[in-house]
Backbone bond lengths (Angstrom), bond angles and torsions (degrees), N, CA, C in turn:
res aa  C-N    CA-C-N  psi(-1)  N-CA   C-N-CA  omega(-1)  CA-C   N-CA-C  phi
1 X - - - 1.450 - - 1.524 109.14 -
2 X 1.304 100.46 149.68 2.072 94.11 174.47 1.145 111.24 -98.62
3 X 1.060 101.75 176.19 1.927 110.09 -164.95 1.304 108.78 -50.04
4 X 1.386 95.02 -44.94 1.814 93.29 -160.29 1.943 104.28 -95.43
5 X 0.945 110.85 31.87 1.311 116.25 146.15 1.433 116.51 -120.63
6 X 1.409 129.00 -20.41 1.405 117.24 158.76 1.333 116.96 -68.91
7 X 1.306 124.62 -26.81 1.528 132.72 165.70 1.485 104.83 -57.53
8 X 1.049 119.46 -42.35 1.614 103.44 -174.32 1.368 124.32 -87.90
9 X 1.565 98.77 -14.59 1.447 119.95 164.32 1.867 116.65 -59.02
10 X 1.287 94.74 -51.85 1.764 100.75 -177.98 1.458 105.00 -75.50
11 X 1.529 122.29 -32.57 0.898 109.47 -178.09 1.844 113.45 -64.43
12 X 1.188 112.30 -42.11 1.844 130.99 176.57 1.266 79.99 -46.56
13 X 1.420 124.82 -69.66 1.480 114.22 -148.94 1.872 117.81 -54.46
14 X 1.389 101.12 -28.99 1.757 120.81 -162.21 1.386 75.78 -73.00
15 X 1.117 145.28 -102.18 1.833 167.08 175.96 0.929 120.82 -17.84
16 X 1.801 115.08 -5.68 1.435 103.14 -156.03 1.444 101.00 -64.11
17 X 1.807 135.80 -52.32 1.451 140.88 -132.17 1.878 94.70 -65.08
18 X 1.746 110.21 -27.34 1.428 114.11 -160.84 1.359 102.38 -91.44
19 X 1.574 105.00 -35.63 1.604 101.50 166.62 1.760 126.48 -67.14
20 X 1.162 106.99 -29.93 0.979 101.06 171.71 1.778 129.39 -82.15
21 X 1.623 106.35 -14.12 1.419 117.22 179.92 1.824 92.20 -74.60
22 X 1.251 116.26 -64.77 1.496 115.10 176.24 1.828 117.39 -31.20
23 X 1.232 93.11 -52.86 1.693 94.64 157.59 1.217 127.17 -26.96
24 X 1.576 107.74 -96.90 1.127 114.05 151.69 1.583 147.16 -0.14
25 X 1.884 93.01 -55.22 1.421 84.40 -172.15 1.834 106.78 -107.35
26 X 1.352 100.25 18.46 1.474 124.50 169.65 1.650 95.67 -82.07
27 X 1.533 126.46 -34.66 0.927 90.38 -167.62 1.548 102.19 -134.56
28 X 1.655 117.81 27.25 1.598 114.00 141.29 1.909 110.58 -63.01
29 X 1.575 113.84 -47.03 1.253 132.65 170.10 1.345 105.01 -13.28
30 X 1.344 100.10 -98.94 1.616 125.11 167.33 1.807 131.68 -16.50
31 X 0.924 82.82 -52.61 2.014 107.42 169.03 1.455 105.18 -66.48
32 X 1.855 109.59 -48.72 1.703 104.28 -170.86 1.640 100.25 -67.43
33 X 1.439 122.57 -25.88 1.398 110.30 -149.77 1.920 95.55 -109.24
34 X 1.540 117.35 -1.33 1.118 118.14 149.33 1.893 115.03 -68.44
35 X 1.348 106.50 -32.51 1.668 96.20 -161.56 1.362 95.57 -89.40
36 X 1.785 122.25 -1.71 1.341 122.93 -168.61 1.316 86.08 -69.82
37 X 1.505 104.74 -70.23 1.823 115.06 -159.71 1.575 93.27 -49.43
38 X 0.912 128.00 -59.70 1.759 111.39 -157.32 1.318 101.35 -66.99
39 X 1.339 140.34 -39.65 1.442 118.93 178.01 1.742 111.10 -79.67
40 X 0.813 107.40 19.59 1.980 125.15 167.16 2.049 98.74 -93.62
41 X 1.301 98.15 -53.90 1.320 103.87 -167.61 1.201 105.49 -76.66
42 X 1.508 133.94 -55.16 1.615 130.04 173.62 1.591 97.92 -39.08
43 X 1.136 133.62 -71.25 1.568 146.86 -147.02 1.184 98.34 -39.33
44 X 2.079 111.39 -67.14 1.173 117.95 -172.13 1.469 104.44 -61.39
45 X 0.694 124.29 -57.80 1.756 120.21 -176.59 1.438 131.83 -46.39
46 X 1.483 101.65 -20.96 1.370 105.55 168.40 1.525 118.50 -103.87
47 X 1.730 102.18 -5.90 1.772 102.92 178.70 1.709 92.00 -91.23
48 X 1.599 124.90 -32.86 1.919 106.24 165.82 1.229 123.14 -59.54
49 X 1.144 107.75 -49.07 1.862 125.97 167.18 1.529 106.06 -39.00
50 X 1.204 136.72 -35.23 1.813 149.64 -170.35 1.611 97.67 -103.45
51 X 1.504 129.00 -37.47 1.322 116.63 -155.13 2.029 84.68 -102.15
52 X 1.165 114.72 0.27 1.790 113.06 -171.86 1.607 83.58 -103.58
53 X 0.968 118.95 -33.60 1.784 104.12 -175.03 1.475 122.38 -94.04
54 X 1.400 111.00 -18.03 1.357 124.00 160.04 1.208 136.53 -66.17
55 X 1.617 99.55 -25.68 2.045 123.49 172.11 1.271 118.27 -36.38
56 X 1.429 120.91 122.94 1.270 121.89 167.36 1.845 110.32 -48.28
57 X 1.701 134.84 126.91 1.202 85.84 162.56 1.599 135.46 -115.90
58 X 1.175 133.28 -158.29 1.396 141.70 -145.91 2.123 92.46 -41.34
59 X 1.255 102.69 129.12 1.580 77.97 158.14 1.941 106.41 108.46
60 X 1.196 105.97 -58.87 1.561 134.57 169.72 1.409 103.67 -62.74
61 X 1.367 106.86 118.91 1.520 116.96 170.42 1.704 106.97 -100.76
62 X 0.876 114.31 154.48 1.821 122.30 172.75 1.680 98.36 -115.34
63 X 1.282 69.73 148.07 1.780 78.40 -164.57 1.911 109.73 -117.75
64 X 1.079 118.62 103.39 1.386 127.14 -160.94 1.674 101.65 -96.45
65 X 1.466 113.23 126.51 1.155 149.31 -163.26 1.318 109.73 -112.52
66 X 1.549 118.80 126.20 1.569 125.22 -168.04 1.718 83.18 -114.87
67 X 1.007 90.02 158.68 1.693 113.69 160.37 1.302 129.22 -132.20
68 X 1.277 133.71 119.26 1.571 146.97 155.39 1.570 115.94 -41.79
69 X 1.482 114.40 120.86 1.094 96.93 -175.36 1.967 103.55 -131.37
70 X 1.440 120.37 129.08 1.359 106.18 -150.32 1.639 91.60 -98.32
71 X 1.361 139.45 139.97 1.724 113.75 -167.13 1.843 81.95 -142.66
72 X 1.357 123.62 49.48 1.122 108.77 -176.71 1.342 113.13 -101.00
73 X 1.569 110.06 -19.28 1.711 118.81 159.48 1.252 111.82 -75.09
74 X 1.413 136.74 -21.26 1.375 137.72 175.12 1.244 95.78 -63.81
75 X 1.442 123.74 -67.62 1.429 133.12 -151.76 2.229 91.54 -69.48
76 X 0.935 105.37 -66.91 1.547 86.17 174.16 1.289 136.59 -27.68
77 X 1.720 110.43 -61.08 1.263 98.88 149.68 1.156 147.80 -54.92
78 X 1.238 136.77 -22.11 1.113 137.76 174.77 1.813 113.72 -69.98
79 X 1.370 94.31 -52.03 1.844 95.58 157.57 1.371 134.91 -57.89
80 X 1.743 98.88 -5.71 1.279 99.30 179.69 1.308 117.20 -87.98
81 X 1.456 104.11 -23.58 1.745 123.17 179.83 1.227 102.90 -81.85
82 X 1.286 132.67 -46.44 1.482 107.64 -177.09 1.690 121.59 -79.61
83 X 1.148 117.85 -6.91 1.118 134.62 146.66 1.668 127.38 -28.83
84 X 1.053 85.48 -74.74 2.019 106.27 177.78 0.971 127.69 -74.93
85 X 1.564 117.41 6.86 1.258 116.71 143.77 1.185 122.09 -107.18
């Protein structure tokens, strides 16, 4: 072997415990940010998969409904409580 591969050898050897923790945590890393993307990719795929089966289709109108809402006994009471104290 030539020098400067036994040099890099002793040197591996001195470093190994830090080289190998860096390893390691190179490749818990890696794994978390693989299961990131795929639970990114399932998500979307199952909220198109829900928003493609939910579709009005061709032709079909949806018919959107307002509501009145009267809050003038709410609002009394509520003035009534801060009141009484």
């Amino acid at each position: 072997m030539s020098q400067k591969k036994v040099d890099a050898y002793k040197e591996y050897k001195k470093n190994k415990k830090q080289i190998l923790k860096k390893e390691k945590r190179m490749a818990k890393i890696e794994t978390g940010l693989v299961i990131a993307v795929l639970a990114v990719f399932i998500g979307w795929f199952g909220v198109s998969a829900y928003q493609t089966a939910t579709r009005p289709k061709d032709g079909e109108e949806t018919a959107i409904e307002a509501t009145e809402v009267n809050m003038t006994d709410y609002m009394e009471y509520v003035n009534g409580l801060s009141n009484g104290y």
